[in-house]
C-alpha positions in Angstrom: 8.2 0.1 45.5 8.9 1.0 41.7 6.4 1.3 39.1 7.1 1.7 35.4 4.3 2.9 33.3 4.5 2.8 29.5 1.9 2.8 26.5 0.9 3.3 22.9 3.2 0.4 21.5 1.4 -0.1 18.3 3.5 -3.5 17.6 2.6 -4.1 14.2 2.3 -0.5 12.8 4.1 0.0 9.2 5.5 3.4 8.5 4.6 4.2 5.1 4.6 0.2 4.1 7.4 -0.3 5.8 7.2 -2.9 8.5 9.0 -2.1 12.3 9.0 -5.8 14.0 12.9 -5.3 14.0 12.5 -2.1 15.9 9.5 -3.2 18.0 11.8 -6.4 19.1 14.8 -4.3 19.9 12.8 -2.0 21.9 11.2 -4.5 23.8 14.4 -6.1 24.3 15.3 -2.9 25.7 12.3 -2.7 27.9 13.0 -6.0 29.4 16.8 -4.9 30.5 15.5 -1.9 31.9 13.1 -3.2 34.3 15.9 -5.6 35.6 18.1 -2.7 35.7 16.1 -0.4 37.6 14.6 -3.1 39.9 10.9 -3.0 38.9 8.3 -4.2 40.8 5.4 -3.5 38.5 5.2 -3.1 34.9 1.8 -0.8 33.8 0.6 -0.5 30.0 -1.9 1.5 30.1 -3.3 0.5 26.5 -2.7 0.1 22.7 0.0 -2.6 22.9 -1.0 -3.4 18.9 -1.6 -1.3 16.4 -4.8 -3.3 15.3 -7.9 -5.3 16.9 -6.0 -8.5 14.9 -2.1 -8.1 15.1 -0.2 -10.3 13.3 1.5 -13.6 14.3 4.6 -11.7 14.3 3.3 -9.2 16.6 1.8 -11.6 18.3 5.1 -13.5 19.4 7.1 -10.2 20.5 4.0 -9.9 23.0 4.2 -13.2 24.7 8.0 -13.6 24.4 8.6 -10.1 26.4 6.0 -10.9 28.9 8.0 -14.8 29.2 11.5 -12.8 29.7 9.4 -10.1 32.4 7.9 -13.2 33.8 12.0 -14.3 35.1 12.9 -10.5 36.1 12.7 -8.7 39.2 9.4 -7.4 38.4 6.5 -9.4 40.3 3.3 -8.4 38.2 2.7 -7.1 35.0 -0.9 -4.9 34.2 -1.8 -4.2 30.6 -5.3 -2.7 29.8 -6.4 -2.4 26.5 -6.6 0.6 24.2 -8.7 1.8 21.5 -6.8 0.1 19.3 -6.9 -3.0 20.8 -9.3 -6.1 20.7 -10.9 -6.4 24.1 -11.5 -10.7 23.7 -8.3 -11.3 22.0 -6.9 -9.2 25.0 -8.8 -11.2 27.4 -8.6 -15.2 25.7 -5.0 -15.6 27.4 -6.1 -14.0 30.4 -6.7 -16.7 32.5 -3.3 -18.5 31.3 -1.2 -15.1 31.8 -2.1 -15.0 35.8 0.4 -18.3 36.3 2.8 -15.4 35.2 1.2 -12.8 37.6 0.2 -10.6 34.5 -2.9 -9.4 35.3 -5.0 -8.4 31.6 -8.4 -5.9 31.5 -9.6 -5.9 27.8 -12.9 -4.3 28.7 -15.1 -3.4 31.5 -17.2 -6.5 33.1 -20.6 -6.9 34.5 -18.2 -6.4 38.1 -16.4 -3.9 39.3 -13.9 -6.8 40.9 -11.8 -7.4 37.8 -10.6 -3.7 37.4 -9.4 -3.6 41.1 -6.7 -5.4 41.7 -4.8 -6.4 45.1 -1.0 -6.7 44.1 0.7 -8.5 46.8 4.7 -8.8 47.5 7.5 -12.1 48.1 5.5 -12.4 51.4 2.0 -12.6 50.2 1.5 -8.7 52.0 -0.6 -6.4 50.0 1.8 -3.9 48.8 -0.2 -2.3 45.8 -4.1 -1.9 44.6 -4.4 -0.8 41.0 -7.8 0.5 39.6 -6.7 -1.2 35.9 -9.3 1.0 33.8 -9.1 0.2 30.0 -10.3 2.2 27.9 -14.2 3.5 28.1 -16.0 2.3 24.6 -19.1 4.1 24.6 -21.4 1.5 24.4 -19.9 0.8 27.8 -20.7 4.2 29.6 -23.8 5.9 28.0 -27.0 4.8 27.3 -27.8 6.4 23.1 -31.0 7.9 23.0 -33.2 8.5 20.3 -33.2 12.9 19.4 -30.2 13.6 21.5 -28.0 16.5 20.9 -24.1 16.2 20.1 -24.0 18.2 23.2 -25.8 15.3 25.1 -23.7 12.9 24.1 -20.6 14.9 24.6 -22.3 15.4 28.8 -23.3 11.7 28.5 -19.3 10.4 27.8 -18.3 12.8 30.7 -20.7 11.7 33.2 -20.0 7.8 32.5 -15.8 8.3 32.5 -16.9 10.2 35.7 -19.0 7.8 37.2 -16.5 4.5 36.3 -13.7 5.9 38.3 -15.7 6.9 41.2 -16.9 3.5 41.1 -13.8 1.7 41.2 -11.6 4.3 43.7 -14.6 3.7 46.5 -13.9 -0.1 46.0 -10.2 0.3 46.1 -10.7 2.7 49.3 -12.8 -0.2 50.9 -10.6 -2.8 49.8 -7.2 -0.6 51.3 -9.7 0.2 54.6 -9.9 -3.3 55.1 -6.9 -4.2 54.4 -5.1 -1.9 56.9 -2.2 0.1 56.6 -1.9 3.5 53.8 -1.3 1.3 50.6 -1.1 3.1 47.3 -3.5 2.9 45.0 -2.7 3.7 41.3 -5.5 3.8 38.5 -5.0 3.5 34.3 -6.4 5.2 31.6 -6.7 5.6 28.0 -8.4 9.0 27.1 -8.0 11.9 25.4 -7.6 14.4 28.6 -8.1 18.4 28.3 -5.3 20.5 26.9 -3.5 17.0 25.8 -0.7 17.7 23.4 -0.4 16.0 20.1 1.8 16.2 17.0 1.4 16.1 13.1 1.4 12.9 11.8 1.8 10.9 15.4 -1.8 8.6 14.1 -3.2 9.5 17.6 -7.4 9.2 16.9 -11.0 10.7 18.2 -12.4 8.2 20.6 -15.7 9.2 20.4 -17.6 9.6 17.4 -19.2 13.5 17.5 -17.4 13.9 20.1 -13.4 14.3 21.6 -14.7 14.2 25.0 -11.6 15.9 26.6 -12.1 14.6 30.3 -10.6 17.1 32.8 -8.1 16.1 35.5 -10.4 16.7 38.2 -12.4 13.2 36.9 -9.6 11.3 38.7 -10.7 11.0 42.7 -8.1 12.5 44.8 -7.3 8.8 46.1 -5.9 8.0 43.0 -2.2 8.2 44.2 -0.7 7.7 40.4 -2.7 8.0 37.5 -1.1 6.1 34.3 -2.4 7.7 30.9 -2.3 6.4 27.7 -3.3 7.1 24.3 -1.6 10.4 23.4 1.6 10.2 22.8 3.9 13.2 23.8 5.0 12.5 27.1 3.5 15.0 28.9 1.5 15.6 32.5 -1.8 16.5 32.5 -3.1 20.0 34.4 0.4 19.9 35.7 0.4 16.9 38.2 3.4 15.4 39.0 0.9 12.0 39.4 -0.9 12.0 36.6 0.9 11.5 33.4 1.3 10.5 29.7 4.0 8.2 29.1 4.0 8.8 25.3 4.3 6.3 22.7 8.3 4.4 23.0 8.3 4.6 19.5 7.9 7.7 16.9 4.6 6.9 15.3 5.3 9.1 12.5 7.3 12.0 11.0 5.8 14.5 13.0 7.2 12.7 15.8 11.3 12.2 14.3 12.7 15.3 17.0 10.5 13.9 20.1 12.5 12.4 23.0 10.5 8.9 23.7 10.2 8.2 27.7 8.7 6.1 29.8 7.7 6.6 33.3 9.7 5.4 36.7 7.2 5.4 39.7 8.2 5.1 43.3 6.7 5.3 46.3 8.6 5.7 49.6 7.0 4.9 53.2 9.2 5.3 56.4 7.2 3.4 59.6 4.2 5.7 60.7 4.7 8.3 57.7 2.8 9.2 55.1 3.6 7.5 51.7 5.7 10.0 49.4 5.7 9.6 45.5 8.4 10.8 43.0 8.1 10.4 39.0 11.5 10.3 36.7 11.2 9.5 33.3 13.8 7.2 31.5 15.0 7.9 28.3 14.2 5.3 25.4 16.8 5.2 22.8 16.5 5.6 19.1 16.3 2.0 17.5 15.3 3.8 13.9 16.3 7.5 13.3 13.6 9.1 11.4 13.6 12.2 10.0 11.9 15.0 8.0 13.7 17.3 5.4 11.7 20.4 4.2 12.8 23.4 2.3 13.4 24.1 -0.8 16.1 22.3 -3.2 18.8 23.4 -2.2 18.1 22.7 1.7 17.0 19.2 1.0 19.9 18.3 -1.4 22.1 19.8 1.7 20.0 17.8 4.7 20.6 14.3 2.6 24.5 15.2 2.5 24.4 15.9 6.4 22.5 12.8 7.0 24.9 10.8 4.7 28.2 11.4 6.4 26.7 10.5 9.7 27.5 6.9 10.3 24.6 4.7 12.2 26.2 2.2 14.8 24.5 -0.5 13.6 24.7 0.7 9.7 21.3 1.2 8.8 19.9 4.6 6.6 17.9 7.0 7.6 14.4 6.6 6.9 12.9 10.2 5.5 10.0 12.3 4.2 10.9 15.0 2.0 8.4 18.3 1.8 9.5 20.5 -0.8 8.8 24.0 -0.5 10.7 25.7 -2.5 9.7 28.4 -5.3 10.9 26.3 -8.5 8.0 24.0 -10.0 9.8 20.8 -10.2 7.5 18.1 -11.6 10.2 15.3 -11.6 10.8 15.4 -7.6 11.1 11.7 -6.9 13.1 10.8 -9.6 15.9 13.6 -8.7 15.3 12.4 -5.7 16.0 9.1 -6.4 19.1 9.9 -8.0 20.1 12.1 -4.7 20.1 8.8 -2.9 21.4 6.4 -4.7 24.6 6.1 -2.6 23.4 7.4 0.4 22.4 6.5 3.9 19.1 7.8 3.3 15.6 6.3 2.3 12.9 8.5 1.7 9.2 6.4 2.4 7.7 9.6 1.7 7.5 12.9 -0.6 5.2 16.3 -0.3 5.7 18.6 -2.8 4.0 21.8 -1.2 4.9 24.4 -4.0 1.9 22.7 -6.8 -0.3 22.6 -3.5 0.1 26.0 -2.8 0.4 27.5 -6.1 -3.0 25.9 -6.7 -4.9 27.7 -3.6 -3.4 30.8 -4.2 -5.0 30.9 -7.9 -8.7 30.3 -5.3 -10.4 33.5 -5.3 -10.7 35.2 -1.9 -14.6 34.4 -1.6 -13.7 30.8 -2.7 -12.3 28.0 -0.2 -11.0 24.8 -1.3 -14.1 23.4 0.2 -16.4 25.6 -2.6 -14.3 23.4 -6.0 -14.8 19.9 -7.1 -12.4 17.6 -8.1 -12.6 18.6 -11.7 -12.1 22.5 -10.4 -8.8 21.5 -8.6 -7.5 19.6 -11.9 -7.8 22.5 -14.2 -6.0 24.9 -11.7 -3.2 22.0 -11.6 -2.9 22.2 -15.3 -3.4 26.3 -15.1 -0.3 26.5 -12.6 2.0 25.0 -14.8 1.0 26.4 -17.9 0.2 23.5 -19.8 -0.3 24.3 -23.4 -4.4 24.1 -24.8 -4.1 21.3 -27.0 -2.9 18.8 -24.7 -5.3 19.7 -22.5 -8.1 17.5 -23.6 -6.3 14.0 -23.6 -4.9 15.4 -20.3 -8.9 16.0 -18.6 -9.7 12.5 -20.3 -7.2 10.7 -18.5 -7.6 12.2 -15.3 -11.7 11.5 -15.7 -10.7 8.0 -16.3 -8.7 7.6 -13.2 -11.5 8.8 -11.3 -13.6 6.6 -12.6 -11.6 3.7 -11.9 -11.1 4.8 -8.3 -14.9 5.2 -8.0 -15.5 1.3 -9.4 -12.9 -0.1 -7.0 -14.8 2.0 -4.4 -18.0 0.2 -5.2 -16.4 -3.1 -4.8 -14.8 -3.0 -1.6 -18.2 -1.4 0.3 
């Protein structure tokens, strides 16, 4: 039996402003041939297929239109759980309709155990499969608040209910394969932060509990659990080391910080000769870049050099670069973007976004070394801007007035949208 085990779409995330559906519907296209190719039995997303609890009607049709092209492949069931991300009830309203397709949908936990554990069955109606489809813990869902209670409380309170939900669902998956006969697999989801989980600049990856990380450990996962499929971080990565517990990673670079990361997603197979013991082996397949991002720091002369490079490389399919530029060189250049701009004109290269670092850090290192950025206001930080750069006294005034104004404006629209 194959497995493939992916996560952390995000369909519907914008880079920046800039909308992805073309590169979300190319990868999914890809996903789709790659099942087929590979002869997948049973697709696993273990959580945040859209970027938000209500996804577009865009995002929306590259959902159901991969899951109708899955639906004529070799694969026989499809299991998505939902992330933090995602909307648990507009997971769940298809639900019902998506079992004629054998896709088998957990937005939430229920009031029984029986939803999360599922029997997968093959061509001959055998019971080849029984997956513990965990979304992810809210923590209305697995702690009880109490009035007084410590951040340390909570933080033991999240642990113990993560703890106690899969030890809840592996003894019914244990009953259910007892009963069943025979030494059938049993895979669990997830989508938690585990201890020691690696994460990148930039990669959008949030806290799931508020005053709290809770960092589960591996040893949370029962030693039945013959596969564990992780989402929510998204470095591929495994978790203590197991070979069978994993991160797929996010298919897609969710930011800059991401641009260098090879994107993977995970092949699952267990092997079971008559009378032997079931034997598991992991192999991750490559995903291929659909939209080459990448970031450019240095100073100007490294930049200007990195956006020639980048230039004379020719895309297969045409399209530019997309960029962000941190300048870090020793010049103050206040006109950045526009000789920027101008750098790019005729190139293969976009820039979405543009850090200059040298104002930034001539500004802290004017901070005295009792002072932290933490100890000036708003107004503080301003007048070391103008400082840096020498700006003449007597344009400092209409300078401060302006600035003041802008704040003020900020403040109003502020008001409005609470």
């Amino acid at each position: 039996m194959k497995i493939l085990h992916t996560s952390d779409w995000h369909i519907g995330r914008t880079l920046y402003g800039r909308k992805r559906y073309e590169e979300f519907e190319v990868f999914l296209i890809w996903l789709a041939e790659a099942i087929q190719k590979n002869s997948i039995d049973v697709l696993i997303v273990a959580g945040d297929v859209f970027d938000t609890s209500t996804p577009s009607n865009r995002a929306q049709e590259l959902y159901y239109r991969f899951l109708c092209r899955v639906a004529i492949s070799s694969c026989r069931h499809v299991i998505i759980v939902a992330g933090n991300h995602d909307s648990p009830s507009f997971l769940n309203a298809p639900r019902e309709l998506l079992k004629a397709l054998d896709v088998h949908v957990v937005g939430g936990i229920s009031s029984s155990l029986e939803d999360e554990v599922l029997v997968l069955c093959d061509k001959q109606d055998v019971p080849e499969l029984i997956v513990c489809a965990v979304p992810y813990l809210r923590d209305r869902d697995i702690r009880v608040a109490e009035a007084g209670e410590s951040i340390e409380d909570k933080e033991r309170k999240l642990i113990d209910g993560i703890r106690t939900h899969y030890a809840a669902v592996a003894t019914l998956a244990e009953q259910k394969r007892e009963s069943l006969g025979g030494d059938i697999p049993i895979v669990a989801t997830g989508h938690l932060f585990t201890a020691g989980g690696q994460t990148v600049d930039g990669d959008g990856v949030r806290d799931l509990y508020v005053g709290s990380l809770a960092h589960v450990a591996a040893g949370i996962f029962p030693a039945s659990f013959d596969y564990v499929a992780l989402g929510h971080l998204h470095v591929p990565q495994k978790v203590n080391g197991s070979e069978t517990i994993r991160y797929s990673g996010s298919p897609l670079p969710m930011g800059f910080g991401e641009a260098k990361q090879q994107k993977s997603v995970c092949l699952v197979a267990f092997d079971q000769a008559q009378g032997l013991s079931k034997t598991t082996s992991v192999q991750m397949i490559d995903v291929p870049v659909f939209q080459k991002l990448e970031r450019i720091r240095g100073d100007w002369g490294g930049i200007l050099n990195r956006i020639l490079e980048l230039s004379a490389i020719d895309a297969p399919d045409g399209s530019a670069v997309w960029a962000e530029v941190i300048y870090e060189g020793d010049e103050v250049i206040g006109d950045l973007r526009e000789r920027l701009e101008a750098e790019i004109s005729n190139a293969k290269v976009e820039i979405l976004r543009i850090k200059n670092n040298r104002v930034i850090d001539r500004v802290l290192r004017q901070i005295h070394q009792e002072e932290s950025l933490d100890d000036l206001n708003v107004n503080d930080v301003f007048e070391r801007c103008l400082d840096v750069n020498c700006i003449p006294e007597e344009q400092r005034p209409e300078l401060l007035r302006a600035y003041k104004e802008t704040l003020s404006s900020l403040h109003e629209e502020d008001v409005k949208a609470e």
